[in-house]
Backbone as a printed PyTorch tensor [residue, N CA C, xyz], in Angstrom:
tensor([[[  0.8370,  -1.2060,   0.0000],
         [  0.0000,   0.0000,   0.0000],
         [  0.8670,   1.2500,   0.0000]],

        [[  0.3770,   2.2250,  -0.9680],
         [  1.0070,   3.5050,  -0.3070],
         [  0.4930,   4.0800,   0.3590]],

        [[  1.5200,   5.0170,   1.1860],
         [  1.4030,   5.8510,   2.2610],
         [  0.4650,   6.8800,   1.5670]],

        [[ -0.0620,   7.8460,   2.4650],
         [ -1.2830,   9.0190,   2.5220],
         [ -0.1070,   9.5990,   1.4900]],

        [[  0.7200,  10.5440,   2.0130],
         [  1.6290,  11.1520,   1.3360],
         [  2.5080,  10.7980,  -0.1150]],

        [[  2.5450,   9.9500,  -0.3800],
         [  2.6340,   9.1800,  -1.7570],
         [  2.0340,   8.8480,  -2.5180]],

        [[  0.2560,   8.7120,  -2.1990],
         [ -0.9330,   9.0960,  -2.8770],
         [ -1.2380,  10.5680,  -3.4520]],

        [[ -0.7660,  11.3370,  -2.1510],
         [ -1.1480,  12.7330,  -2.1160],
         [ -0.0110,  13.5880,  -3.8580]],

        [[  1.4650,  12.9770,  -3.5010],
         [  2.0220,  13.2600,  -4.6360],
         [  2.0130,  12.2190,  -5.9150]],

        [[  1.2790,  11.6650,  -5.9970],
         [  1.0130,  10.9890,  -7.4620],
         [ -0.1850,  11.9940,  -7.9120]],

        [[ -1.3470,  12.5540,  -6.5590],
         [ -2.1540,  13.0220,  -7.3390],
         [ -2.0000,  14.4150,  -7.8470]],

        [[ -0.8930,  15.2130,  -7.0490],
         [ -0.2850,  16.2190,  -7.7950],
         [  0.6900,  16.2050,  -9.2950]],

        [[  0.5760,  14.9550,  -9.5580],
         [  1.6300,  14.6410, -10.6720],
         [  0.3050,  14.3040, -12.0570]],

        [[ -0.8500,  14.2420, -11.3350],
         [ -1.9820,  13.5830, -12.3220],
         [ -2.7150,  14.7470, -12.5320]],

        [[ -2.6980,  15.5400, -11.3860],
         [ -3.0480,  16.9540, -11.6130],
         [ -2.4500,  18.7820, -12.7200]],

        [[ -1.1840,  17.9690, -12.7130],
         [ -0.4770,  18.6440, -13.0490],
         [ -0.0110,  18.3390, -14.5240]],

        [[ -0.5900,  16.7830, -14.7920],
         [ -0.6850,  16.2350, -16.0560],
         [ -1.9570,  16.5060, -16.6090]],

        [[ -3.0880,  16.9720, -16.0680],
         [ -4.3690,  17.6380, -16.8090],
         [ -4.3010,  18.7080, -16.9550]],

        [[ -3.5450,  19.8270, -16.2570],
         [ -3.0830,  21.3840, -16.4120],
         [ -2.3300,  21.1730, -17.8070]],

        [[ -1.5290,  20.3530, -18.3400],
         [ -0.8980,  20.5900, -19.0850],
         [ -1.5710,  20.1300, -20.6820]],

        [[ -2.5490,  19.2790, -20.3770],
         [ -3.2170,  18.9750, -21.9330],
         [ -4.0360,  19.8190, -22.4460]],

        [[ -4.3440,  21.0580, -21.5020],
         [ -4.7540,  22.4720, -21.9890],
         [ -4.0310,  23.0010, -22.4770]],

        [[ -2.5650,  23.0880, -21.9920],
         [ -1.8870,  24.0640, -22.2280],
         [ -1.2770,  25.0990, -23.2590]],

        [[ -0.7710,  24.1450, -24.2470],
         [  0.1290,  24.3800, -25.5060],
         [ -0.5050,  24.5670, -26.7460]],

        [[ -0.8620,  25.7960, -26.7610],
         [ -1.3530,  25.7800, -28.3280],
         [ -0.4220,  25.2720, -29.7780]],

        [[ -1.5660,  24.7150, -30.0800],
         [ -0.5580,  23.4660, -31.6550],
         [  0.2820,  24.9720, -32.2860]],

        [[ -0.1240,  25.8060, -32.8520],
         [  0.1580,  26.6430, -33.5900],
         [  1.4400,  27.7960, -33.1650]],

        [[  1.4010,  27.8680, -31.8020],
         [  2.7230,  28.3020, -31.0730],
         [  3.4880,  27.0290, -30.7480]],

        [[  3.2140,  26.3250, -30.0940],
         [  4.2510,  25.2080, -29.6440],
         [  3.3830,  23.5370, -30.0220]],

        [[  4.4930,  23.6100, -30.8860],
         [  3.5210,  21.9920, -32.2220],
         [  4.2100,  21.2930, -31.0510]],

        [[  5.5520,  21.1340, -30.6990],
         [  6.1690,  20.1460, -29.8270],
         [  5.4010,  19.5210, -28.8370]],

        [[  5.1890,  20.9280, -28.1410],
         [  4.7530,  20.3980, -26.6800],
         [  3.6580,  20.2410, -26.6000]],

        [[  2.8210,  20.5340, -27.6480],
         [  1.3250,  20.4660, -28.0260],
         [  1.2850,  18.6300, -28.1400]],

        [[  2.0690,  18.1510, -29.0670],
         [  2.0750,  17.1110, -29.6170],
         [  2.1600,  16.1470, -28.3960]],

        [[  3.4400,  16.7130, -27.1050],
         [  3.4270,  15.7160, -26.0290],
         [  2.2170,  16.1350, -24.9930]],

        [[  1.7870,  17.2410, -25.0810],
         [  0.6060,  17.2030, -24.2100],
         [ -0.3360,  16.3850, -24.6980]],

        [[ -0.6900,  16.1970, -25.4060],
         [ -1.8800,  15.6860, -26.4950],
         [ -1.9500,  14.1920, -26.2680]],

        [[ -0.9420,  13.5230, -25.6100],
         [ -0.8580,  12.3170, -25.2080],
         [ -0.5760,  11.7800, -24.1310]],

        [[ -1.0970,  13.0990, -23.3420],
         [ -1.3860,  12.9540, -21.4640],
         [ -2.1520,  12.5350, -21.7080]],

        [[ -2.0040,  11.1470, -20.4950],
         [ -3.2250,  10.3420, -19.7900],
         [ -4.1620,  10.9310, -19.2940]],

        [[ -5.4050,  10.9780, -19.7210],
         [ -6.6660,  11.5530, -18.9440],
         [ -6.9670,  10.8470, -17.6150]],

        [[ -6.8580,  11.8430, -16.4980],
         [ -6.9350,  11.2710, -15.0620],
         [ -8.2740,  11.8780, -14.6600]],

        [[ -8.9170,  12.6440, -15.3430],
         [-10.1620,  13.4860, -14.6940],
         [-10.8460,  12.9020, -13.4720]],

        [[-11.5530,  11.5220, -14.3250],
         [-12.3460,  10.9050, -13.1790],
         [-12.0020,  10.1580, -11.8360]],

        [[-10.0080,   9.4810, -11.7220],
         [ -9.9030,   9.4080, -10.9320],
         [ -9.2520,  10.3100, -10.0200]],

        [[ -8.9380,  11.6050, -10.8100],
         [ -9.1000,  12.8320,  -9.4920],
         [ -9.7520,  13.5090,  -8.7720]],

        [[-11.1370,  13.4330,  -9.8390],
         [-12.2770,  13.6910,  -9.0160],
         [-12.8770,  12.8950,  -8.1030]],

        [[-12.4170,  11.7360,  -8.0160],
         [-12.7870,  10.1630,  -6.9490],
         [-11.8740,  10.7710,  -5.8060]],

        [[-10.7200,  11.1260,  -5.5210],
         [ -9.3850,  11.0920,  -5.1130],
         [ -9.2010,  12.3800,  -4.3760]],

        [[ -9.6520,  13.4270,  -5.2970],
         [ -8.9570,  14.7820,  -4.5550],
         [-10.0310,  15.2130,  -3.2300]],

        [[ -9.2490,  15.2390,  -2.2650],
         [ -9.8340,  16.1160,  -1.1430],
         [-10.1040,  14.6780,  -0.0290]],

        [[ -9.9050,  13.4110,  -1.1750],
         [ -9.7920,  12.5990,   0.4120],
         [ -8.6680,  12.3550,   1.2160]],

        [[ -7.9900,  12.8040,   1.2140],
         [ -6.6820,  13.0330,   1.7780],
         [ -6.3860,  14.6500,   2.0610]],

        [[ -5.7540,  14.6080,   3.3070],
         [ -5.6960,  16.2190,   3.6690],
         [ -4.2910,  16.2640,   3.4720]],

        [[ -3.7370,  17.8040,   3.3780],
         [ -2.1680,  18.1250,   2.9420],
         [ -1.1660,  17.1020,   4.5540]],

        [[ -1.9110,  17.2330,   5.1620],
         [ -1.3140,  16.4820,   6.4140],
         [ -1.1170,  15.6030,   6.4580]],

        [[ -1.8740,  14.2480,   5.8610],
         [ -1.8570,  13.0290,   5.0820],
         [ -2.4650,  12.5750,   6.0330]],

        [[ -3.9130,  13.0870,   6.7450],
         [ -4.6300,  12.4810,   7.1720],
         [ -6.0020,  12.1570,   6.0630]],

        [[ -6.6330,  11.3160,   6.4150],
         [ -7.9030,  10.4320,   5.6820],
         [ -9.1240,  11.4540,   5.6680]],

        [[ -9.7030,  11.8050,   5.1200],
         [-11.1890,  12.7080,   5.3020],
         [-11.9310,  11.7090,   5.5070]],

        [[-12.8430,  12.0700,   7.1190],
         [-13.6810,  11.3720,   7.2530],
         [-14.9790,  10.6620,   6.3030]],

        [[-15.2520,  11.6460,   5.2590],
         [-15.9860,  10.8990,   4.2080],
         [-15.5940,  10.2490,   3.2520]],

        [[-14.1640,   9.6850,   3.6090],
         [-13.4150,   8.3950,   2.6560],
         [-14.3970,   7.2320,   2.4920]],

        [[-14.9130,   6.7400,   3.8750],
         [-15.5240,   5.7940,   4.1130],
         [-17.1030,   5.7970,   4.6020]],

        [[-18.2110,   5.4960,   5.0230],
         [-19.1300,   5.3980,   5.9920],
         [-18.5440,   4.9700,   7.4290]],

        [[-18.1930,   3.6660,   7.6290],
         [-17.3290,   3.1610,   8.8000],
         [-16.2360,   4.1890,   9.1390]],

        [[-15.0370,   4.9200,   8.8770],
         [-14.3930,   5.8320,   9.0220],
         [-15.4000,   7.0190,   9.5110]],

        [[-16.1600,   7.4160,   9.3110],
         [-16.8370,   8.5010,   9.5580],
         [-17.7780,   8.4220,  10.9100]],

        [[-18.3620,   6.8280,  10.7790],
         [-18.9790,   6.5770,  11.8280],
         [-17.8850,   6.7460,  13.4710]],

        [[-16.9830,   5.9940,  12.8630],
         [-15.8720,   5.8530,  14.1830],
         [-15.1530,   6.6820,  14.6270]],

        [[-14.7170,   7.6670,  13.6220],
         [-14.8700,   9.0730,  14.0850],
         [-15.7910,   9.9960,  14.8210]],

        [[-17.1110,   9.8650,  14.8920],
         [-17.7770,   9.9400,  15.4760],
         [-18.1680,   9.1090,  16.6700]],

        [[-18.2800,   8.2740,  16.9290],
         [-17.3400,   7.5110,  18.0570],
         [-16.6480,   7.9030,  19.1210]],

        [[-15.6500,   8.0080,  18.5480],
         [-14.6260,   8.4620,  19.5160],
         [-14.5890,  10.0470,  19.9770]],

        [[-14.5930,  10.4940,  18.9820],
         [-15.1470,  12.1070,  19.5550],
         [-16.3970,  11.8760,  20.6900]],

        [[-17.1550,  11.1420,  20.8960],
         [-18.2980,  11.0470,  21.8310],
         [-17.3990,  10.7100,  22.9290]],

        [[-17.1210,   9.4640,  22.7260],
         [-16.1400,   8.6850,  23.9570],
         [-15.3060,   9.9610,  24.9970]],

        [[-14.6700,  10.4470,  23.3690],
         [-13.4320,  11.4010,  24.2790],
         [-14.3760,  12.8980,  25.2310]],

        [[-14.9840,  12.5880,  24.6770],
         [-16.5090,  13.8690,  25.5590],
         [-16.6720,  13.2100,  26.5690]],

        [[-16.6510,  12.1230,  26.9170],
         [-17.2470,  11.9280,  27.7960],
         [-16.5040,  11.6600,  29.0320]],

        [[-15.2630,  10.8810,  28.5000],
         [-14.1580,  10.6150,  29.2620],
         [-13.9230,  11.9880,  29.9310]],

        [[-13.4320,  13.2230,  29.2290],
         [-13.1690,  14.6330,  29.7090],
         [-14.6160,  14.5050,  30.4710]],

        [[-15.7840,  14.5210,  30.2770],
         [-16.8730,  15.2730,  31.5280],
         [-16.4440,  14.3950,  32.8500]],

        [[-15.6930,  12.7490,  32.4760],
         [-15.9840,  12.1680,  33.6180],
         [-15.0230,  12.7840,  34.6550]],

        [[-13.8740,  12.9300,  33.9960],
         [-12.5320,  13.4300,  34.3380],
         [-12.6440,  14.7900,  35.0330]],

        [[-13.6050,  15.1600,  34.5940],
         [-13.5120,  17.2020,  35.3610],
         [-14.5760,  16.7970,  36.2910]],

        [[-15.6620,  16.4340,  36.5000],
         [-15.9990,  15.9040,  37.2030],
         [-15.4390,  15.2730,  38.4940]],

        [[-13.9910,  14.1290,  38.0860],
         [-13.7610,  14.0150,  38.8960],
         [-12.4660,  15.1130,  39.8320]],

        [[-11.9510,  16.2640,  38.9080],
         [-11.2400,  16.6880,  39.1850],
         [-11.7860,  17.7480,  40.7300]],

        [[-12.7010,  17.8470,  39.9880],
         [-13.7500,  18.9820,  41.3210],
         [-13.5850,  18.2290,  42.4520]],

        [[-14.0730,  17.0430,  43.0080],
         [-13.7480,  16.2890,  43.9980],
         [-12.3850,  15.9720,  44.7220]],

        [[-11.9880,  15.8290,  43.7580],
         [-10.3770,  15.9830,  44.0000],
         [ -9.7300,  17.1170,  44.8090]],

        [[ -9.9560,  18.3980,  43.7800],
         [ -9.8500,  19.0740,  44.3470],
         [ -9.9720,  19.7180,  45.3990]],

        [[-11.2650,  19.5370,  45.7930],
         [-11.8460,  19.8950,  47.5440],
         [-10.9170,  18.9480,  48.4300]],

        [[-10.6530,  17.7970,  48.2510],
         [-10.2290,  16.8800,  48.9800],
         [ -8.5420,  16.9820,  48.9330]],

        [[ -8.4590,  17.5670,  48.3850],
         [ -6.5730,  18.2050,  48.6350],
         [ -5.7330,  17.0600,  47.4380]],

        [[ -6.2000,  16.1680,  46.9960],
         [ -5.2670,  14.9210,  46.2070],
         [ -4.9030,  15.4830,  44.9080]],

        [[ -5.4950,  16.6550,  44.0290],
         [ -4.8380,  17.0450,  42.8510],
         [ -3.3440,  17.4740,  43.0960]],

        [[ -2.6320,  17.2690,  42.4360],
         [ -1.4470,  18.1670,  42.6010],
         [ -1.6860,  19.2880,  41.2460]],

        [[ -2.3080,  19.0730,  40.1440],
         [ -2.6620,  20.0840,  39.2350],
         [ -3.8090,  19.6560,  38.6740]],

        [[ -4.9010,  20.7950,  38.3640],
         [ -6.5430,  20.8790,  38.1450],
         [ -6.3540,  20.9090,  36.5480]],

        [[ -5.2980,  19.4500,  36.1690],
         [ -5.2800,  19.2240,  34.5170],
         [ -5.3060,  17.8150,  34.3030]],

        [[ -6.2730,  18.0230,  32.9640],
         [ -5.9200,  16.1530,  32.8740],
         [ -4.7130,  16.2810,  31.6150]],

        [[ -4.5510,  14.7590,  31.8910],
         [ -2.8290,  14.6690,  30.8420],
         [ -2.7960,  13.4700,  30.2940]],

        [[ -2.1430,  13.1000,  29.4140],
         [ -2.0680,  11.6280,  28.4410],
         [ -0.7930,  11.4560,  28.8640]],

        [[ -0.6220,   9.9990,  29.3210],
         [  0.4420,   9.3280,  29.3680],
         [ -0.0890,   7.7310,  28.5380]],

        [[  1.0850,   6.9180,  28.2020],
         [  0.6960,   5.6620,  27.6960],
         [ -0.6170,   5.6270,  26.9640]],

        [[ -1.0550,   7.1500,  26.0590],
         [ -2.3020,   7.1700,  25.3720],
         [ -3.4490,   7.0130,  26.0990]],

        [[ -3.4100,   7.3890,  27.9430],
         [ -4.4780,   7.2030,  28.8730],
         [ -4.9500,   8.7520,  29.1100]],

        [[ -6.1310,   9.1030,  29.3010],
         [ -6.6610,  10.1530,  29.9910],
         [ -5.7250,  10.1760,  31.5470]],

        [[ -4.9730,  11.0210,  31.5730],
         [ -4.9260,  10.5720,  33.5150],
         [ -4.9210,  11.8530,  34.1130]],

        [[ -4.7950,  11.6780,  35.4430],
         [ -5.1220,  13.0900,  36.7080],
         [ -3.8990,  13.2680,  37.0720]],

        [[ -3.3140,  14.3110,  37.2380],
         [ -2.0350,  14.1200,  38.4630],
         [ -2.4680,  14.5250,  39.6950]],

        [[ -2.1410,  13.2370,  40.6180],
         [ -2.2530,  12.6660,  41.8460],
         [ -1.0870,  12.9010,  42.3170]],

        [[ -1.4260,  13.4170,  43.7340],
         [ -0.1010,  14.0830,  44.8040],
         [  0.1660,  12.5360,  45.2790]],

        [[  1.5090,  12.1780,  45.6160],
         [  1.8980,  10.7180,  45.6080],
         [  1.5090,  10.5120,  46.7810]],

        [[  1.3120,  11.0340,  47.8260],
         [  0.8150,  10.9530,  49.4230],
         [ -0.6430,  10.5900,  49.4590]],

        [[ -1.3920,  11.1210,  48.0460],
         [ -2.5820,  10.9460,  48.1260],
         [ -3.0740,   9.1510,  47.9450]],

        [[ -2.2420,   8.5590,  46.3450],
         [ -2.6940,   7.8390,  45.6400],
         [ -3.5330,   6.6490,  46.0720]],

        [[ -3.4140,   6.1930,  47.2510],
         [ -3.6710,   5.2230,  47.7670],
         [ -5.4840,   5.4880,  48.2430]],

        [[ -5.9120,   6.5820,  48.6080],
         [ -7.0450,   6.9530,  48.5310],
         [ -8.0000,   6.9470,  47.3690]],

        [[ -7.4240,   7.2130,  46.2570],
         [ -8.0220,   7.6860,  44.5290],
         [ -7.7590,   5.9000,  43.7580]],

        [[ -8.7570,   5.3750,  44.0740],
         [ -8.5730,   4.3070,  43.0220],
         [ -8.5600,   4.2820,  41.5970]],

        [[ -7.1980,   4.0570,  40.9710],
         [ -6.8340,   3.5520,  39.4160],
         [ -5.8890,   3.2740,  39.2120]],

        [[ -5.3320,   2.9020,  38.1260],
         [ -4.0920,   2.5590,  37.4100],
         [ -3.0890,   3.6360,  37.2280]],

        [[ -1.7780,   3.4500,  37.5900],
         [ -0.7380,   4.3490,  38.2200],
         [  0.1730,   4.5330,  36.4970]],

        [[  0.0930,   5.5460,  36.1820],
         [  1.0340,   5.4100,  34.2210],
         [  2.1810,   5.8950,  34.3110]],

        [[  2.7650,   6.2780,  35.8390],
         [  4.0590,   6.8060,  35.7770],
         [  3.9610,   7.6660,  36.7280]],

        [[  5.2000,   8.5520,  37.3080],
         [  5.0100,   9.1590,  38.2230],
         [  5.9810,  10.6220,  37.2960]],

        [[  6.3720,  11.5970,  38.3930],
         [  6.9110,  13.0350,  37.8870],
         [  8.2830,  13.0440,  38.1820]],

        [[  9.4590,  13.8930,  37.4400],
         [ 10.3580,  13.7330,  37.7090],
         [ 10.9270,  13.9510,  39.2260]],

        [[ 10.1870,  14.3650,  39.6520],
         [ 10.8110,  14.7460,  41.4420],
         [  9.9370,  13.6750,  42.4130]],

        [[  8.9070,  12.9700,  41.6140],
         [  8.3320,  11.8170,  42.2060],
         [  7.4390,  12.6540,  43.4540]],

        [[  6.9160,  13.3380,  43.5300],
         [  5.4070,  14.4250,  44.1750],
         [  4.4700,  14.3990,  43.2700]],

        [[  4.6200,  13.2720,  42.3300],
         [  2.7570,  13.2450,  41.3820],
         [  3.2680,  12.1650,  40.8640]],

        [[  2.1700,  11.2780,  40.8670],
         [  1.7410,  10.2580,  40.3730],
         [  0.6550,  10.2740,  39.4930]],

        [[  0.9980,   9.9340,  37.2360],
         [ -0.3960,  10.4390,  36.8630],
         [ -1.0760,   8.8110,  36.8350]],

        [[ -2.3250,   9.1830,  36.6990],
         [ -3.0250,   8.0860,  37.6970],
         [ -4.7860,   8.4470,  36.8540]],

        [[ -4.8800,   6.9650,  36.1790],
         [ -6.3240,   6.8650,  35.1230],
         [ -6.8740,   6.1350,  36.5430]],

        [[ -8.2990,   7.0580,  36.6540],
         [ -9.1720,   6.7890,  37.4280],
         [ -9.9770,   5.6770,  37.2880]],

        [[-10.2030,   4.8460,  38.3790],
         [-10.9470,   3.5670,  37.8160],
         [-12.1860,   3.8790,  37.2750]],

        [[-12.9030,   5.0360,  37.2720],
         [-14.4010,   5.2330,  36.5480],
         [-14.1320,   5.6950,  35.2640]],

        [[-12.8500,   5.7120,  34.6730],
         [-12.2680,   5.7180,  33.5060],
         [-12.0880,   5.1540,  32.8370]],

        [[-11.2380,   3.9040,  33.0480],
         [-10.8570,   2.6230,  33.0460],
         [-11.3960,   1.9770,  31.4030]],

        [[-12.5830,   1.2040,  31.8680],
         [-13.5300,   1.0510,  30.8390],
         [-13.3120,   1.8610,  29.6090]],

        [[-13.8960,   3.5400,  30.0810],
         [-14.5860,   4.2780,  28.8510],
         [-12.5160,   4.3110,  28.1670]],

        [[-11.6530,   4.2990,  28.3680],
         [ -9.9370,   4.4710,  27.8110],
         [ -9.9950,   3.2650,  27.2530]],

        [[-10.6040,   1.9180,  27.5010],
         [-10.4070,   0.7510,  27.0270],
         [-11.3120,   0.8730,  25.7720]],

        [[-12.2420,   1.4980,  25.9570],
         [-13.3750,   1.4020,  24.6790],
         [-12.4200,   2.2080,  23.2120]],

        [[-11.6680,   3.5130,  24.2280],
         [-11.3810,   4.6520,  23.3910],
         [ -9.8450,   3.8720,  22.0780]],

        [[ -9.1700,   3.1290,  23.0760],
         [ -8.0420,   2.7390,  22.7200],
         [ -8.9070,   1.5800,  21.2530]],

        [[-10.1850,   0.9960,  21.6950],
         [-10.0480,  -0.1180,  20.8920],
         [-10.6310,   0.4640,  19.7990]],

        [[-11.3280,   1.8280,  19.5850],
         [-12.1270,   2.1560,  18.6160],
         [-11.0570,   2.9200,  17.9310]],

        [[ -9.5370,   3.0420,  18.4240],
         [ -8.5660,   4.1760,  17.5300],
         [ -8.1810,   2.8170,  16.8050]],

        [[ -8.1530,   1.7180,  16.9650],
         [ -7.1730,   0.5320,  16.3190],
         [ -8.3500,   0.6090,  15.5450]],

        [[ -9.5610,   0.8100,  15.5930],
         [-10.4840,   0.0590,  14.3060],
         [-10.4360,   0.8960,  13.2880]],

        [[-10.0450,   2.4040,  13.7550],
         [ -9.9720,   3.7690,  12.8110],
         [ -8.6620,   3.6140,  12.3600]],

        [[ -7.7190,   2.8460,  12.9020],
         [ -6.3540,   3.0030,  11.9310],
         [ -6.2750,   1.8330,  11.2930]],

        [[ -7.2290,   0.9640,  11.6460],
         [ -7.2170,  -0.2390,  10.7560],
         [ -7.8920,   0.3990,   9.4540]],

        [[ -8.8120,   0.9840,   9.3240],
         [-10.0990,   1.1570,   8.2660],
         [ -9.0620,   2.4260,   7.6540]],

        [[ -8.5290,   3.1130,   7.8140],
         [ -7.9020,   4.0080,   7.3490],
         [ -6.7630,   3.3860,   6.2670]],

        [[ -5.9680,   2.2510,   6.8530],
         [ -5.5150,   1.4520,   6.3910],
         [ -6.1900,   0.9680,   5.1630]],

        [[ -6.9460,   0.3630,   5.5110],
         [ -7.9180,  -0.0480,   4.4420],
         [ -8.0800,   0.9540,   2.9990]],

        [[ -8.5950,   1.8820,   3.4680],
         [ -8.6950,   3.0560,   2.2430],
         [ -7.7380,   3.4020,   1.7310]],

        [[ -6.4940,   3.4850,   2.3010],
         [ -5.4460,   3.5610,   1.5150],
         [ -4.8780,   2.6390,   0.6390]],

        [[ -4.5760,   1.2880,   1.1350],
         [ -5.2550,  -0.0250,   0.2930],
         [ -6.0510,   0.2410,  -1.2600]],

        [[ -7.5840,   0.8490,  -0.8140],
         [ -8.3430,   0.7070,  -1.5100],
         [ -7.6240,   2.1490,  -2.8470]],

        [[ -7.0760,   2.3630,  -2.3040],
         [ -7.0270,   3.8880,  -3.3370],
         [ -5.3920,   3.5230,  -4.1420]],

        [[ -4.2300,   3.0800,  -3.4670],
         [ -3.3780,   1.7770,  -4.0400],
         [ -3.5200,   1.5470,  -4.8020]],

        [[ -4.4560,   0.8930,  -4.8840],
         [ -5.2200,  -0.5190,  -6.2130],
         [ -6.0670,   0.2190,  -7.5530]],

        [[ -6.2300,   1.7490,  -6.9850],
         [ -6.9940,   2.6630,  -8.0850],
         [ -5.7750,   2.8030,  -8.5410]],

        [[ -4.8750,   3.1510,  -8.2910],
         [ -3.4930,   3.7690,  -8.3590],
         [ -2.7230,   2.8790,  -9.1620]],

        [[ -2.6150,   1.4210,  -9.1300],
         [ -1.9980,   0.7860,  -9.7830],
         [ -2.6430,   0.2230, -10.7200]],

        [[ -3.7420,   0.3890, -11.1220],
         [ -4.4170,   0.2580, -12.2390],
         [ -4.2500,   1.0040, -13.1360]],

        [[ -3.3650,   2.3060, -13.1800],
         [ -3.1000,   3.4280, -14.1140],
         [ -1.8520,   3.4080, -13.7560]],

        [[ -1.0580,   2.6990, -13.4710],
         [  0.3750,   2.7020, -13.4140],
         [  0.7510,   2.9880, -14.3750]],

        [[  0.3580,   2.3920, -15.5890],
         [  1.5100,   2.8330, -17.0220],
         [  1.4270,   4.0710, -17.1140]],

        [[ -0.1050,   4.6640, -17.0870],
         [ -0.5520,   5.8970, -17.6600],
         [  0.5190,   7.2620, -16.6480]],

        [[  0.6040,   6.4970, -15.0140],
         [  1.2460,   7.3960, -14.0410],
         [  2.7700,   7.9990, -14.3180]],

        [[  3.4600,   6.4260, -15.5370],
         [  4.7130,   6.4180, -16.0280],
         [  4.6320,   7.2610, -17.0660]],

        [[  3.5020,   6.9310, -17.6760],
         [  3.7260,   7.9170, -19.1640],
         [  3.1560,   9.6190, -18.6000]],

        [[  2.6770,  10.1080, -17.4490],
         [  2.5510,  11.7280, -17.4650],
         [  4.0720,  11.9810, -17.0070]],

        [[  4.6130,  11.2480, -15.9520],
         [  5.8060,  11.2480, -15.2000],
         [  7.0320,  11.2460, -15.9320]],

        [[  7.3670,  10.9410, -16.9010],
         [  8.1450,  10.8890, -18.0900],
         [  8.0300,  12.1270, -18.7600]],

        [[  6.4800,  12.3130, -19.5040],
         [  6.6830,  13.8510, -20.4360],
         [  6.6470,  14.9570, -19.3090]],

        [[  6.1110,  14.8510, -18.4760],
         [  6.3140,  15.9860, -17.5520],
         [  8.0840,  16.1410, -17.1090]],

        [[  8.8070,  15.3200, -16.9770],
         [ 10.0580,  15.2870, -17.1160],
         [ 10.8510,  15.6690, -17.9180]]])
C-alpha cells in the first residue's frame, strides 16, 4: 500500500498532467502540443481522489461510511471521558489529592495528576510518576472502561484508514503505465 503522502504526490503529478493537456497551443508550440496531447486523462480518478486526503496526510472522514462513523465515536467517547474526568477533578480538588486541576495523556491514557501521598485513597491505574516523584499520573478507575473502549475504537480507525489507503493503491496501480507515461513527459 502507499502511504497518505505518496498518494497525495502521485495526485499532484496527475493533476499537473491535466493542467498541461490544456496548455500548448498546436500553432505556437507543435512540440509540446504534440506531447501534451498524449497525457493520460486522469479526470475521473481525481475527481474520486482529490480532497480525500488532507495536505497532512490524514484520511477525510468521508473516505468511508465506517471511518466517519468511528470518528464519530470516539469524539463522543473522548466527551465523555473529559466530563468524567472534570468531574472528577472537582472532587479531588476539595479533597486536597490534585497536585494540578489538569488532565494529561500518558501511555495514550486520559490521567489526573495525583499528589503521591494521596494515591492510595483515589482508586486507578498508576502510568508513571513526575520527575521529582510528588505526582503520580493516575487513570481513574471510573475511567478505566470508557480508555479501554477509546483505545479499541482508535485501532479500528487506523485499521479502516488502512484499508482506504489499500483501496485507493489498487486505483493507483491500475493506471500505473498511464502514471509512467505523465511522469516521463512531464520530465
Amino acid at each position: 500500500s502507499c502511504t497518505a503522502r505518496e498518494i497525495l504526490a502521485l495526485l499532484a503529478v496527475m493533476r499537473k498532467g491535466q493542467e498541461l493537456r490544456r496548455t500548448f497551443d498546436r500553432n505556437s508550440f507543435p512540440h509540446l502540443a504534440d506531447l501534451a496531447g498524449v497525457l493520460p486523462d486522469f479526470r475521473s480518478l481525481l475527481s474520486e481522489l482529490d480532497g480525500q486526503i488532507h495536505p497532512d496526510g490524514s484520511i477525510d472522514s468521508s473516505a468511508s461510511t465506517e471511518l466517519g462513523r468511528l470518528r464519530r465515536a470516539i469524539e463522543r467517547l473522548r466527551h465523555d471521558i473529559q466530563k468524567t474526568l472534570e468531574t472528577l477533578m472537582r472532587r479531588l480538588s476539595r479533597d486536597k489529592a490534585l497536585q494540578d486541576a489538569v488532565i494529561m495523556l500518558r501511555n495514550d491514557r486520559l490521567v489526573l495528576p495525583i499528589r503521591v501521598e494521596e494515591k492510595r485513597h483515589v482508586p486507578g491505574v498508576i502510568h508513571g510518576a513526575s520527575s521529582s516523584g510528588a505526582t503520580v499520573f493516575l487513570e481513574p478507575m471510573e475511567t478505566v472502561p470508557l480508555n479501554n473502549e477509546l483505545v479499541e475504537l482508535e485501532d479500528r480507525e487506523y485499521a479502516e484508514t488502512q484499508r482506504i489507503l489499500g483501496e485507493y493503491t489498487e486505483k493507483l496501480r491500475v493506471r500505473l503505465a498511464d502514471l509512467l507515461t505523465v511522469a516521463s513527459i512531464l520530465a
